[in-house]
C-alpha positions in Angstrom: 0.0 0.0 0.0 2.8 2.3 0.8 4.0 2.1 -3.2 0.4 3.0 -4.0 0.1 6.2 -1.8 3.2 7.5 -3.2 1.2 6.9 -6.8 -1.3 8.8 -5.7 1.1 11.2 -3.9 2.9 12.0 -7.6 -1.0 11.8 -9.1 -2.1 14.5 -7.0 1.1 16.7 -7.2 0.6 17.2 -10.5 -2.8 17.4 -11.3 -4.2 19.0 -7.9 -1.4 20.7 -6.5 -3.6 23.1 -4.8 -5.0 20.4 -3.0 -1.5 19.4 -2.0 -0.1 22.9 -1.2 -3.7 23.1 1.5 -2.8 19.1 2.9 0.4 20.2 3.7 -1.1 23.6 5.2 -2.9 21.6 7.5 -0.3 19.1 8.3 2.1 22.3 9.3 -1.0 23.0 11.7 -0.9 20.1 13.4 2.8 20.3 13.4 2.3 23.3 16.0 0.0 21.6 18.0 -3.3 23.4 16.4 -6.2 22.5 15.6 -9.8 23.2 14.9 -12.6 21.3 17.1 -16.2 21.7 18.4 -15.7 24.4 20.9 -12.6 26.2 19.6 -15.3 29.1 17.9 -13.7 27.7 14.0 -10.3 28.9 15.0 -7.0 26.9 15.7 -6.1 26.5 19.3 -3.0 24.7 20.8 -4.1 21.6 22.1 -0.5 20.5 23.5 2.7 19.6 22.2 2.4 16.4 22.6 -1.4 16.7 22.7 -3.1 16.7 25.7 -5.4 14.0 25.3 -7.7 14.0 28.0 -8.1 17.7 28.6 -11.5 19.1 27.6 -9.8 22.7 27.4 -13.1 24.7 25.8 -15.8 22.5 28.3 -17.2 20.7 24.8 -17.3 16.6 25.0 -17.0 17.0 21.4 -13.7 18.6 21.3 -12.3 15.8 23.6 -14.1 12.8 21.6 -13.1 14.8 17.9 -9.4 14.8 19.2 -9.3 11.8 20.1 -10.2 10.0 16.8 -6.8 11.6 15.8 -8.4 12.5 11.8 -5.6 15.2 12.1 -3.3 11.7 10.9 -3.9 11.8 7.3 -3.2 15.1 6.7 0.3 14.2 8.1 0.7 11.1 6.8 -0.3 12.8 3.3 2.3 15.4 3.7 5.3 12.5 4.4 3.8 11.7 1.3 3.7 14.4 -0.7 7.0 15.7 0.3 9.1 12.8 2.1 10.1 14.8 4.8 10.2 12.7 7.7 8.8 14.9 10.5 5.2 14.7 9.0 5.5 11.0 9.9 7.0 11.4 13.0 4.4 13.2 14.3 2.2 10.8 14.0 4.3 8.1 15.3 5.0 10.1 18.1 1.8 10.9 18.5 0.7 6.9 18.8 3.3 6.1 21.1 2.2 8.9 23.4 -1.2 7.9 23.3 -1.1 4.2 24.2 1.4 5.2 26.8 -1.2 8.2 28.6 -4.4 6.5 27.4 -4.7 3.3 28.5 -7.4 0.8 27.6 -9.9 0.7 30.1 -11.6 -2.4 31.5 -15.0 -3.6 30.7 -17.5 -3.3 33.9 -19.8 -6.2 34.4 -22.7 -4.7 35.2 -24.5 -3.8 31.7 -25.8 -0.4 33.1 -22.4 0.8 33.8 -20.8 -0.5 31.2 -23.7 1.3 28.6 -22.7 4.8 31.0 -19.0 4.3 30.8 -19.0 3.6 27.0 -21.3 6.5 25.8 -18.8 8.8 28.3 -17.0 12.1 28.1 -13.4 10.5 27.7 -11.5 9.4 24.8 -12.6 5.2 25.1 -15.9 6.2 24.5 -17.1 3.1 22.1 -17.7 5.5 19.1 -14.3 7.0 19.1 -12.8 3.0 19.4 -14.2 2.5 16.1 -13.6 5.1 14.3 -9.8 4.8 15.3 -9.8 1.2 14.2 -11.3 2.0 10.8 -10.1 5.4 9.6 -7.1 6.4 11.3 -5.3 3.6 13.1 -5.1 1.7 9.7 -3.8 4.4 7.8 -0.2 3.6 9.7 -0.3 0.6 7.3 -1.2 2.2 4.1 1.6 4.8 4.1 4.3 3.3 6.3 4.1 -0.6 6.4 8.0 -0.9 5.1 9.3 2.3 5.8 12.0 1.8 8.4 10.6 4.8 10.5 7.9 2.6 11.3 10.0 0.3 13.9 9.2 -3.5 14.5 8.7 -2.0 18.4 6.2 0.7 16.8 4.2 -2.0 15.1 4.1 -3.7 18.0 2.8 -1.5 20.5 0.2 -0.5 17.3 -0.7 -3.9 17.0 -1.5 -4.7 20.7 -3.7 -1.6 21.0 -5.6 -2.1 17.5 -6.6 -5.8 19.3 -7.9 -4.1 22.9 -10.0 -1.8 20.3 -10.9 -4.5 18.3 -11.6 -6.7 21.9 -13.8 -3.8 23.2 -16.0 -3.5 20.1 -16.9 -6.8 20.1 -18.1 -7.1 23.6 -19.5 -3.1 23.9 -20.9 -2.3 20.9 -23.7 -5.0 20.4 -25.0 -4.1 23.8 -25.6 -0.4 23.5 -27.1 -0.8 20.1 -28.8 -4.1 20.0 -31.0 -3.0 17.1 -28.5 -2.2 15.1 -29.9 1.2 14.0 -27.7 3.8 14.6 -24.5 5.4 12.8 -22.3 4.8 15.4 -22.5 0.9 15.3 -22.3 1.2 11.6 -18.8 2.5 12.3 -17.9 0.5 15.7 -18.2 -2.5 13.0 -16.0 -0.8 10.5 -13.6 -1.2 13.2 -14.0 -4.1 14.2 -14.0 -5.2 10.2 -10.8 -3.5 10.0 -8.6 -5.2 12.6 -10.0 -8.6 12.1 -8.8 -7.6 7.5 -5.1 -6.0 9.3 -4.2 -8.9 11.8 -6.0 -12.2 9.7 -3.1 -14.4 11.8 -4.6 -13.7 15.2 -6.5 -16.3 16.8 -9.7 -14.2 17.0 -9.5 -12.4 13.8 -11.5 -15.0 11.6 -14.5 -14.8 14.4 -14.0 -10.7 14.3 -14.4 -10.9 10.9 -17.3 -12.8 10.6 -19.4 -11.2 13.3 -18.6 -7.9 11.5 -19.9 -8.4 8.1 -23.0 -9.7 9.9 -23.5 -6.8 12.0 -22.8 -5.1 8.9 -25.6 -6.2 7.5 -28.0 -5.6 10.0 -27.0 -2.1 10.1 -27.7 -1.6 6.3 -31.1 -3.7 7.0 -31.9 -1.4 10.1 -30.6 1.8 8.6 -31.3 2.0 5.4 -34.4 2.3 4.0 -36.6 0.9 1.5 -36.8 4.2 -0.5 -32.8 4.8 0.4 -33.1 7.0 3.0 -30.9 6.8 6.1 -33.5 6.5 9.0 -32.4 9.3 10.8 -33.6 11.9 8.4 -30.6 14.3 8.3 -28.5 14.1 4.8 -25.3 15.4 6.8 -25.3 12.0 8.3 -27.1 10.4 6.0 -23.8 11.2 3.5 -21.9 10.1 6.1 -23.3 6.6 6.4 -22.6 6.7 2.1 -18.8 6.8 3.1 -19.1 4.4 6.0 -21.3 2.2 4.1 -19.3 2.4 0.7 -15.8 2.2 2.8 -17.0 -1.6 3.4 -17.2 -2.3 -0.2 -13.4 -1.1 -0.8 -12.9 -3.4 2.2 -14.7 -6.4 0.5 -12.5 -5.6 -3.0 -9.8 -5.5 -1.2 -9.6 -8.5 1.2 -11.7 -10.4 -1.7 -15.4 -11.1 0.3 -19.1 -10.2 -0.9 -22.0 -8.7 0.8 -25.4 -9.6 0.1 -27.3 -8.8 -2.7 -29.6 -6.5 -0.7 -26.8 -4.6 0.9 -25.8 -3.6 -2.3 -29.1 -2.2 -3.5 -30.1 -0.7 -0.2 -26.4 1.1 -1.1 -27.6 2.0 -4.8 -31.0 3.5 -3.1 -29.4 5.7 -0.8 -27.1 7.1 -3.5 -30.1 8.6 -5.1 -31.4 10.3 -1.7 -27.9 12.2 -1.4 -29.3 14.3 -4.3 -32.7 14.7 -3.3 -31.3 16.3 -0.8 -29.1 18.6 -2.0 -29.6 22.3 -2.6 -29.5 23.6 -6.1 -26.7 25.5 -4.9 -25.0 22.7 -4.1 -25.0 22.8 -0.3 -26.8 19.9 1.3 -30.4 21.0 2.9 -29.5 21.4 6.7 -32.1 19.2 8.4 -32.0 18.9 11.9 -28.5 18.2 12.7 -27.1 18.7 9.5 -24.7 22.1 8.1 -25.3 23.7 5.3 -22.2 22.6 4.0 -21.8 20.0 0.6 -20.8 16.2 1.6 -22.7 15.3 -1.3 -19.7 14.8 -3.6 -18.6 12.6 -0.5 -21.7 10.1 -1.3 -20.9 10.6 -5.3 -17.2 9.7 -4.9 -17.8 6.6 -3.0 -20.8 5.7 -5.2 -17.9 6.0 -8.2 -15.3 4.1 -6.1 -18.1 1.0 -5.3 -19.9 1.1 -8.9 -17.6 2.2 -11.0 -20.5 4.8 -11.8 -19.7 8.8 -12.4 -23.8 9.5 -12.3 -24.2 10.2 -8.7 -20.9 12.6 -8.6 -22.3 14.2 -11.6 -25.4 14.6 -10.0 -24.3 16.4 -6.9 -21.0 18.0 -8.1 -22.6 19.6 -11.0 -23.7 22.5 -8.8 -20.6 23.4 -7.0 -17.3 25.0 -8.0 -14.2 22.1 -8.6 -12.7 23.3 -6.0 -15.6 23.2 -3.6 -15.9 19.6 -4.4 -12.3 18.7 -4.1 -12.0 20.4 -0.9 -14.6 17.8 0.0 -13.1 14.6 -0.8 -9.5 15.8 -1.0 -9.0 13.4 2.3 -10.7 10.9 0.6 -8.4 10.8 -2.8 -6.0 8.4 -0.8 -8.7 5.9 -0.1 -10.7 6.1 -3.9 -9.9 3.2 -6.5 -8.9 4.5 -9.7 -8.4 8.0 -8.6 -6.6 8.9 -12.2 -10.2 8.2 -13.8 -11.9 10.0 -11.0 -9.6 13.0 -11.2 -10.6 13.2 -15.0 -14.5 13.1 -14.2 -13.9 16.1 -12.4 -12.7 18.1 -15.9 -15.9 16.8 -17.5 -19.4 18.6 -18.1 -21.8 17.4 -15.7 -24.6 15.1 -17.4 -28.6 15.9 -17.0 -29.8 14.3 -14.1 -31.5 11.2 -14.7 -33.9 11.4 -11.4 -37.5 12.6 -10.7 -38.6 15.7 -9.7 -40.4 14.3 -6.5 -39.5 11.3 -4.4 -41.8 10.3 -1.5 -39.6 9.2 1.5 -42.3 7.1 3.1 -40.3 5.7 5.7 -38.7 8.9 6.9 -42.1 10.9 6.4 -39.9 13.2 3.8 -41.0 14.5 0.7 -38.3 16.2 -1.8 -40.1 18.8 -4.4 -38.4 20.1 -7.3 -39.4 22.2 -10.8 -36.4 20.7 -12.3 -32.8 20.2 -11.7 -30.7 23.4 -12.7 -29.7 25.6 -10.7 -32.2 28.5 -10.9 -35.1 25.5 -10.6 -36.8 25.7 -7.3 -36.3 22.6 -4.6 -38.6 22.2 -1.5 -37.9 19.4 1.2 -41.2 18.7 3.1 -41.6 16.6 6.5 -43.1 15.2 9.5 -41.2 13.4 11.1 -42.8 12.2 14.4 -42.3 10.0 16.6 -38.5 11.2 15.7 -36.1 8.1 15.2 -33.2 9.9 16.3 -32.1 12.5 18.5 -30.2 14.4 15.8 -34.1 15.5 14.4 -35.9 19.0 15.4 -38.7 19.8 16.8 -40.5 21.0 13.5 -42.9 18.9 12.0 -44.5 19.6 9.1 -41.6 21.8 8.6 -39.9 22.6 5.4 -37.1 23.7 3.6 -36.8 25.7 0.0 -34.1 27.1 -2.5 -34.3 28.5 -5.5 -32.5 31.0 -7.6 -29.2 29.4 -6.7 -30.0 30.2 -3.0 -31.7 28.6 0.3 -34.4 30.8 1.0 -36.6 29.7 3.7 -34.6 27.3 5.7 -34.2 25.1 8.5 -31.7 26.3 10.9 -29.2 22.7 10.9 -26.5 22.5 13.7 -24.4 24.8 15.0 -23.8 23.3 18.5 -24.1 19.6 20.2 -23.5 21.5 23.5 -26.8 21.3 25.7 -27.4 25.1 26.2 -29.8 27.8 25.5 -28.4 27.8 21.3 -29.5 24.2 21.1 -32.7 24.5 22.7 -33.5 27.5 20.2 -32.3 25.9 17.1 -34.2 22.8 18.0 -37.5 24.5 18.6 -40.2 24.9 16.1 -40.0 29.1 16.1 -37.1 28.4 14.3 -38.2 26.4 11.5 -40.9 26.8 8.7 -43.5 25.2 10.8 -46.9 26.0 12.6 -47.1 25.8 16.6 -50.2 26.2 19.2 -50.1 28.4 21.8 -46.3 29.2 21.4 -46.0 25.0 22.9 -43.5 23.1 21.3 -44.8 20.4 19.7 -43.1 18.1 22.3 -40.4 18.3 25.1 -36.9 19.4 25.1 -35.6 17.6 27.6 -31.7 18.1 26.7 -29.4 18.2 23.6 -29.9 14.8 22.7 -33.6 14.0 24.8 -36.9 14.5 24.3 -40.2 13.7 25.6 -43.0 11.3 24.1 -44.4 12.6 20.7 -47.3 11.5 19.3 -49.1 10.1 15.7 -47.7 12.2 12.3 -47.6 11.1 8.7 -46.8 12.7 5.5 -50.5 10.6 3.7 -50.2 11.9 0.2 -47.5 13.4 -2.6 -48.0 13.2 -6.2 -48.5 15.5 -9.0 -50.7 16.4 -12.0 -50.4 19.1 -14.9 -49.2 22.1 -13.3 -48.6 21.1 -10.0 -46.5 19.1 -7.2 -47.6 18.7 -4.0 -47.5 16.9 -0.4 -50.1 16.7 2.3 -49.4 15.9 6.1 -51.0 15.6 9.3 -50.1 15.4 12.8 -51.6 15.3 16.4 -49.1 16.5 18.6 -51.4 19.3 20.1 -54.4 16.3 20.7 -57.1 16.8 20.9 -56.5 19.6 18.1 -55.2 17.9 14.4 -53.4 20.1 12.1 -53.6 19.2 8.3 -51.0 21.1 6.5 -50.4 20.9 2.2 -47.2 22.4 0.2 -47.8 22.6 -3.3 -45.3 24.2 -6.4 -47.5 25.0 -8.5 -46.1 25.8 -12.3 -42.6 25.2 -11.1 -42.9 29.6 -10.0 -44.1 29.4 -6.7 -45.3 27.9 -3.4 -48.6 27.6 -1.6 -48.8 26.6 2.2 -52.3 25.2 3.1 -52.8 24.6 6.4 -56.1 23.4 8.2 -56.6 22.8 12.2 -59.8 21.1 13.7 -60.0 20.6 17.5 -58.8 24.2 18.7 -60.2 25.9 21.4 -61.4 29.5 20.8 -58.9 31.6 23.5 -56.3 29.2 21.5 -53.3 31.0 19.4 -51.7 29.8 16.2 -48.4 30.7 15.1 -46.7 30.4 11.4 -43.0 30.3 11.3 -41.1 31.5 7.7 -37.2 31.9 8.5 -35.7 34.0 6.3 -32.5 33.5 5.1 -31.6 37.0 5.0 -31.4 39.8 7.2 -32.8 42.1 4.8 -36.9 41.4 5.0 -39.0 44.2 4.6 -42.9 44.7 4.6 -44.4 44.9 1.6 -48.2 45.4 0.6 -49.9 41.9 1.9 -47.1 40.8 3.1 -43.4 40.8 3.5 -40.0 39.9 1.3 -36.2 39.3 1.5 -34.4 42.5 0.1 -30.9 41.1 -0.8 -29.3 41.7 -4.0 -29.7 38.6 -5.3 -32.4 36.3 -5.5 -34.8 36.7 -3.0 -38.6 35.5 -2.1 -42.1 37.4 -1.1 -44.7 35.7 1.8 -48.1 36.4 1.4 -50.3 35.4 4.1 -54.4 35.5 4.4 -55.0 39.0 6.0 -56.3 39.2 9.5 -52.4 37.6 10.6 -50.6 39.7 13.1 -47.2 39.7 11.3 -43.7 40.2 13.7 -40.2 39.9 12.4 -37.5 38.3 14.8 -33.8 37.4 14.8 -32.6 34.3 13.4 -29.7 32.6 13.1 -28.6 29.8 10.6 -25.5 27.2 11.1 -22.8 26.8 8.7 -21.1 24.5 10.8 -20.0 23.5 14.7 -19.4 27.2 16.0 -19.9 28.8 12.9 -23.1 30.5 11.9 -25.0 33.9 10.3 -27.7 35.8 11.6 -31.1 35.8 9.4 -34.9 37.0 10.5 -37.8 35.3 11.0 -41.0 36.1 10.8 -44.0 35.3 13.0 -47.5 35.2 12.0 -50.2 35.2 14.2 -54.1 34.2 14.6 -54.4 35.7 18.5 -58.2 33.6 18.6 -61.1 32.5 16.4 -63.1 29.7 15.5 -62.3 25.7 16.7 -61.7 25.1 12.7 -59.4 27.3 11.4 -57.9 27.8 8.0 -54.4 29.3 6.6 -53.0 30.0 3.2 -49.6 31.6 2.5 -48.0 32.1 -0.8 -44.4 31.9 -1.3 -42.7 33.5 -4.5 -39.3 33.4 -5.3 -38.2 36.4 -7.5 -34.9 38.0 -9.0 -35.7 42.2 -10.0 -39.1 43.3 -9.6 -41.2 41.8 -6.7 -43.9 39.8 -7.8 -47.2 40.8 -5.7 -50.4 38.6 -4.6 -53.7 40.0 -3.4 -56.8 39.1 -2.8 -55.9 35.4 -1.0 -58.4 33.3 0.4 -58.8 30.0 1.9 -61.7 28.4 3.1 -60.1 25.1 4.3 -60.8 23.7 1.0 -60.5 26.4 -1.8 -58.0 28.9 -1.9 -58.1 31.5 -4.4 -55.7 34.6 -5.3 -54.2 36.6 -8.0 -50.6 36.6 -8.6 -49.1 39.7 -11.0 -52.7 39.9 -12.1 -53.2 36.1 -12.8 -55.7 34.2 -10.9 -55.0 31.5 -9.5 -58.0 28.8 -7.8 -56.5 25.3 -6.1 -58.5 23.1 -4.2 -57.6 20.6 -1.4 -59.9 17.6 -1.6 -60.5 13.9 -0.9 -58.7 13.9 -4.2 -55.6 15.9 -3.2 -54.4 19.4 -3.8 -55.4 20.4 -7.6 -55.9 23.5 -9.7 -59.2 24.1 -10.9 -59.2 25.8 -14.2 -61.8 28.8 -14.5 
């Protein structure tokens, strides 16, 4: 493998030698003893030369667990390679001996309650951080120093032992805290486990490691993935995640010569297609609940290239960003791609049409993605309701939504800024931060910390289809029982939005409230309603009169500790009837504002004019349709 990396090493020199000049940028970092973690506000901070491994110095458990995965490796194991100068390595190799030597491998307690506490703990053995060491970072020792003579029989030795406690400790941990098999982190505790059992094949427990991992692995694809290719826990940060964890074990199986089943490898396929449903137009992924507006969708293209030998997905995904947006997204992931000279060459070419439908029903997830088309300037809606949640990384929005168009998010979903359980998190996570509806100011269930909530109740997305001049999804939940809230989105001649939203049950001192978050700081009242004012593309809200409108601060995340303040605006039905009705029209526009008047909805027609065009749409037994005049 060594031979190979210096290949690539040579490959990218010549043909990405920005992406080289930034590696070794970062490796020089690290050098210093810098580095940028969860809690460290996006700036470098010295986290000890040698690293201080168990010091939470900014009070975040995700600095301490992030450090302690030691991803800062291949950056300097990169450099070595780029460069041959021996102190990139010996950083690392410094670095390991260090750490086994500071960071011993603690011992298993019996009782299962303790051990599930110890395990999901604030310290650098928590059970996710074993397996993504065994799997991603640990392992890359092997790929660009097995022979080089800096890498010591005594090294290897000491590497070796502490590769088999890992490996030892995912075995016996990890299938008790997730029995089910359903969550991310197992997905990568068995990567680990995979990837000692593929490194050490002569130890006496390596054949059994192996076995049990490809199973497990398999029940996590079973458990995780779903029909329709979604990742169950909704968010397409992670769900692009789980397409580089996932498609790692395929490079695995081609390159220790074993097969996964036949369903593992269309559940894959599946969730390939999901990575750009969920992508923004321009080309950041939609930030849904725990996710950053950032684009890891090339990530899921690359790795769909690297398993399938398939360019459509990274055409798909990359053909909205610049080259160097996407490279600075996989640039880690160069040294790990098969046939990276035909992958590199992809990137020079003109991105293909999109071969993929402009809605896709995510019946499991209780997601629906809405698009007019797939350029860039084409409008993209993502549409859910996603309760009971499945995972703690969700929001409390349902019947939230999400839409871009013009090249830019629009209305959107706040996504993650902070894991920390503060005030931030509690706000970003609350439905008067998201495009939703809410009762009485309530959330529409319990915050109970940054990862805990209290029980939620019945929701469903029940209908998405479309018809002649219109797409459209209908959902309804109960979480304010006994009142039921019925809410439609519909893009209607691939121009504009409508919002239907219908309540039965209410009491008549009870207040509604309808979120829109601006993205943009810039919103302004304008006659009926009120509209982004940025110099781009921007978008007008329309409500039904009789709505007490009020603007508020936002903010949207870019990433951990990084963010940008927007507005939000909060409309408001103080009282009224026990059935009540909403409409709201959303139009994106670039120059002149388009304007809407006369809009009424009845709970079943709604009818307005839009630049002087009428419009009539009717929500039914049949669906939402327009009725032509």
């Amino acid at each position: 493998m060594r031979q190979d990396m210096q290949r690539r090493a040579a490959l990218i020199q010549k043909r990405l030698p920005e992406v080289a000049q930034e590696t070794i940028r970062r490796a020089d970092m690290y050098l210093r003893g810098e580095h940028i973690l969860p809690g460290t506000g996006a700036k470098p901070l010295f986290v000890g030369n040698p690293v201080d491994w168990t010091d939470n110095k900014v009070g975040d458990k995700e600095y301490l667990w992030q450090l302690n995965r030691m991803t800062h490796w291949q950056p300097l194991l990169a450099a070595y390679a780029l460069t041959r100068e021996e102190k990139y390595a010996k950083k690392v190799l410094d670095e390991l001996a260090h750490w086994i030597e500071t960071v011993p491998a603690p011992q298993v307690p019996r009782d299962v309650h303790e051990m599930e506490v110890f395990f999901s703990g604030p310290h650098p053995w928590r059970i996710l951080e074993v397996g993504i060491r065994a799997y991603k970072t640990f392992p890359l020792l092997m790929d660009f120093l097995e022979g080089d003579s800096l890498f010591s029989a005594e090294i290897q030795t000491v590497y070796r032992d502490s590769l088999l406690e890992h490996a030892r400790l995912l075995e016996e941990v990890s299938p008790v805290l997730w029995p089910n098999a359903d969550h991310n982190h197992f997905l990568m505790e068995m990567l680990g486990l995979l990837s000692v059992a593929l490194l050490f094949p002569q130890e006496q427990d390596a054949p059994r490691w192996r076995e049990t991992a490809i199973r497990q692995l398999e029940r996590c694809s079973a458990a995780q993935l779903t029909e329709g290719g979604g990742q169950i826990e909704g968010c397409p940060m992670y769900h692009n995640g789980c397409m580089f964890w996932f498609g790692h074990s395929f490079l695995l199986a081609a390159r220790y010569g074993f097969l996964f089943s036949k369903e593992y490898v269309e559940r894959y396929r599946r969730a390939l297609d999901y990575s750009a449903f969920a992508l923004r137009p321009n080309g950041e992924i939609i930030s849904w609940g725990d996710s950053a507006a950032k684009n890891n969708a090339p990530l899921a293209g690359a790795y769909g290239y690297g398993v399938f030998h398939d360019m459509r997905w990274f055409h798909a995904v990359a053909r909205y960003s610049r080259k160097e947006d996407v490279l600075r997204e996989i640039s880690d992931h160069l040294w790990r791609l098969p046939n990276l000279e035909m992958l590199l060459e992809q990137l020079e070419e003109t991105a293909a049409p999109v071969d993929l439908p402009c809605l896709n029903w995510q019946k499991p997830l209780k997601q629906v993605f809405l698009r007019s088309g797939w350029e860039k300037d084409d409008i993209s809606v993502m549409f859910a309701c996603r309760t009971p949640i499945q995972n703690l990384h969700a929001h409390i929005d349902p019947m939230g939504f999400d839409l871009s168009a013009l090249g830019k998010p629009l209305l959107v979903d706040p996504g993650i800024v902070t894991y920390q359980d503060n005030e931030l998190r509690y706000r970003l996570k609350s439905p008067a931060y998201h495009n939703t509806l809410t009762v009485n100011r309530r959330d529409h269930f319990a915050y109970q910390g940054s990862f805990a909530y209290g029980a939620q109740k019945y929701g469903e997305i029940y209908d998405a289809t479309e018809n002649d001049r219109l797409r459209y999804a209908a959902a309804v939940h109960i979480e304010y029982a006994p009142v039921v809230h019925r809410r439609a989105l519909a893009l209607v001649d691939g121009a504009f939005v409508v919002v239907l939203d219908r309540l039965e049950g209410l009491k008549p001192e009870d207040s509604v409230q309808i979120y829109y978050h601006f993205n943009s700081v810039q919103v302004q009242a304008v006659d009926g309603g009120w509209r982004s004012a940025d110099e781009d593309a921007n978008i007008a809200v329309y409500p039904m009169s009789g709505l007490r409108g009020t603007l508020l601060e936002g903010i949207v995340g870019e990433r951990v500790d990084v963010w940008h303040a927007s507005t939000r605006l909060e409309l408001e039905d103080a009282a009224g009837e026990e059935t009540r009705a909403y409409a709201t029209v959303l139009c994106p526009f670039s120059g002149k504002c388009p304007a809407a008047e006369g809009l009424f909805f009845d709970g079943k027609d709604c009818t307005f004019s839009l630049d002087g065009k009428a419009y009539h749409l009717r929500w039914d037994s049949h669906g939402v349709h327009i009725v032509e005049e």
